[in-house]
Phi, psi and omega in degrees: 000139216234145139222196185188174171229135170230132149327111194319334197302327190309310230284327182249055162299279188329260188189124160239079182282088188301164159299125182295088214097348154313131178230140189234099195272177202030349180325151182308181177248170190233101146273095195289011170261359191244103155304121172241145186256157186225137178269128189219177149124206191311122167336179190275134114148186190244010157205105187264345143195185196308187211009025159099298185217183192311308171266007152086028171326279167113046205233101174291139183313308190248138198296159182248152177332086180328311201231057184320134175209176182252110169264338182206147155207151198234136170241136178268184207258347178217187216244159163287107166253345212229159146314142139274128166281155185226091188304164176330326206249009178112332190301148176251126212236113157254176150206130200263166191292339176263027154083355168306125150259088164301115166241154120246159168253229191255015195213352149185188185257100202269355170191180207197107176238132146286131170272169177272005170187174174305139176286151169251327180231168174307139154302132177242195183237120194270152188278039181223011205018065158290152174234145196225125203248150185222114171293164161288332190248061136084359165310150132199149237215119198249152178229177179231147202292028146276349200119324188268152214286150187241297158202160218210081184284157175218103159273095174297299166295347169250136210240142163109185209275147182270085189260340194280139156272126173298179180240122162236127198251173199268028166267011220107299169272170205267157144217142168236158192250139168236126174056222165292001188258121163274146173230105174281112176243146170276174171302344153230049151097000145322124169295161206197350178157161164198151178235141158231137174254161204295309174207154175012123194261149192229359205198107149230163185201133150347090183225069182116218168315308213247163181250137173247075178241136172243129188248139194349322216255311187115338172314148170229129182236165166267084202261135190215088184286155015264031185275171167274158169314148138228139214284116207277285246155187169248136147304329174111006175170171193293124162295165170236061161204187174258168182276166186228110170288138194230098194040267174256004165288134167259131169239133169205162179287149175247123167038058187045283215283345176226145177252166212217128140204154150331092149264120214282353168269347177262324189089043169254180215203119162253137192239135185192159152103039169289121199231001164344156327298343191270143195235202242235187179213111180104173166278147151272155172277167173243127208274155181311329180261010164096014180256175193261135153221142191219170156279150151276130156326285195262087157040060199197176179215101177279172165225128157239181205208128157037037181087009187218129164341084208243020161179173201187117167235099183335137165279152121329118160238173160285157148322131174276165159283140171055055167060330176335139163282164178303149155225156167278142186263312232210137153329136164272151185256139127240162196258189190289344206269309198097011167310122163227146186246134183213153164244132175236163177290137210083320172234172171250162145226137183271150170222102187277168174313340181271338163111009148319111167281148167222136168257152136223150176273163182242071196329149153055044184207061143314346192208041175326141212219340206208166193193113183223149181261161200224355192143152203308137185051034213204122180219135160267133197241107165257110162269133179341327183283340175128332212281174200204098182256120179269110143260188199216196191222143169346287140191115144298352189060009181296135169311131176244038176255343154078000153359102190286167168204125183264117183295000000 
């Protein structure tokens, strides 16, 4: 991570396009005579915000555990809807339906910030890590990894579902999709621009300079302020994931069964991995060697290579209740090794690179929704229920009796 001190004025040089009708209360103030340092380059942390990084790979930094156990699990005071960020040192950043904003590990709660409504999307980690919350009613609302509000923006003038997974990008700043709206903020909470597209923003990602956002319709466009999109191409349909840049590629599931990517310098489009009635669960990840790995529903881990399926691996499950088949909960995370980690419900499952599958049960986790890595050989397990099951590798010496604990 690079940092440097620059002059506000460069920055408000650029474009400060507000939101329409935005009012950004505490946001910092902006003085161009006043040097300020700025932190820029890759976000903080080792999973800052969902899908891992800025183009949503979902390719953890740090090898993930071989011999899984449970080293801890914390139950919160609510229930978990959103991704958890997870920072350098392991701390974990959440925020639960009742509006709590949390940082923590696995040995205590190191702050508790009330928001000004229920959170609506994942948190991310800024590249200065500062950590940044997006309400229902359109806050956003940045702490310091102590706790203290840094600034508390309200996009007022922008309307419609908050659907996109933010970004926090490697200038500093944030971007979340409202509706039809794309938005850029700076590291303290300022706007800086906004776009609007044709129908719903669904997707954004991180490619250079520029934003690669997909939108309801499937279109894909290229935004580079203060210029307008321009339009790459199509998926051939609305994704039902986020999207992933994959080298010179947009990749996303199309209509849970197929995966589709782009490419964005010809604008051709390959539609290949269709799996119908089983449909696909997460975006795929892109692995250190560039292949694809994704889930299946019904218990299984694909690999594709240049569009074509080149393995395919059964989860170890439990017996359903009432005849149900196993289902996968969670996106796979994998590491540089080709290790992928997934949840199903009640258990993790490990997939080492030779197609060795490993389990642990997961006490008290029926419905796990998120699997983020917290440190070398170390993943946090997030569930619906509120709960946080930390895990380890054998051996670590981590307990695999799974002891709640509530904060």
């Amino acid at each position: 991570m690079r940092s440097g001190s620059v002059r506000l004025a460069a920055r408000v040089s650029l474009v400060a396009v507000s939101v329409a009708g935005s009012t950004a209360s505490r946001a910092a103030p902006m003085d161009p005579t006043v040097p300020e340092r700025l932190v820029v380059g890759a976000p903080a942390g080792l999973s800052p915000m969902d899908g891992i990084d800025s183009t949503h790979t979902g390719r953890s930094r740090v090898l993930l555990p071989v011999d899984p156990v449970v080293r801890k699990q914390v139950r919160l005071t609510a229930d978990l809807r959103n991704a958890a960020a997870v920072d350098e040192s392991g701390r974990v950043v959440a925020a639960t339906t009742d509006g709590a904003a949390r940082d923590l590990d696995e040995n205590r709660v190191h702050w508790e910030v009330e928001l000004p409504a229920p959170p609506a999307l994942a948190p991310v980690i800024t590249s200065d890590g500062t950590r940044v919350f997006f309400t229902e009613r359109r806050d956003v609302v940045g702490l310091t990894p102590n706790g203290r509000e840094v600034f508390h923006t309200r996009l007022e003038g922008a309307s419609g579902d908050l659907r996109a997974s933010p970004i926090s990008t490697r200038d500093g700043g944030i971007v979340v999709g409202v509706g039809r709206r794309l938005v850029r903020l700076d590291s303290k909470g300022n706007v800086l621009a906004t776009s609007a597209f044709s129908s719903a923003v669904l997707g954004v990602v991180e490619r250079g300079r520029s934003l690669v956002v997909a939108e309801l319709s499937g279109d894909v466009f290229e935004w580079t302020a203060p210029e307008a999109p321009r339009r790459l191409g199509s998926l051939g349909g609305p994704p039902s994931s986020d999207v992933v840049l994959h080298g010179a590629g947009l990749v996303a599931v199309v209509r849970d069964s197929n995966l589709v990517e782009l490419d964005l310098v010809r604008g051709s489009r390959e539609s290949f991995g269709a799996v119908a009635p089983d449909t696909y669960v997460g975006a795929p990840s892109v692995g250190s060697n560039g292949e694809l790995r994704v889930a299946l529903r019904r218990a299984a881990v694909l690999a594709y290579r240049g569009g074509r399926e080149n393995a395919r691996v059964p989860l170890p499950t439990k017996p359903s209740p009432a005849g149900a088949g196993p289902t996968v909960s969670t996106r796979a995370l994998v590491d540089a090794s080709g290790t992928v980690a997934i949840a199903l419900p009640g258990t993790l499952a490990v997939v080492l690179g030779d197609g060795d599958a490993r389990t642990v049960d997961l006490p008290g986790c029926p419905a796990p929704f998120g699997v983020w890595p917290a440190g070398p050989r170390r993943l946090v397990v997030g569930c619906r229920n509120g709960t946080l099951v930390w895990i380890g590798t054998g051996s670590s010496g981590g307990s695999p009796d799974g002891r709640s604990q509530t904060p």
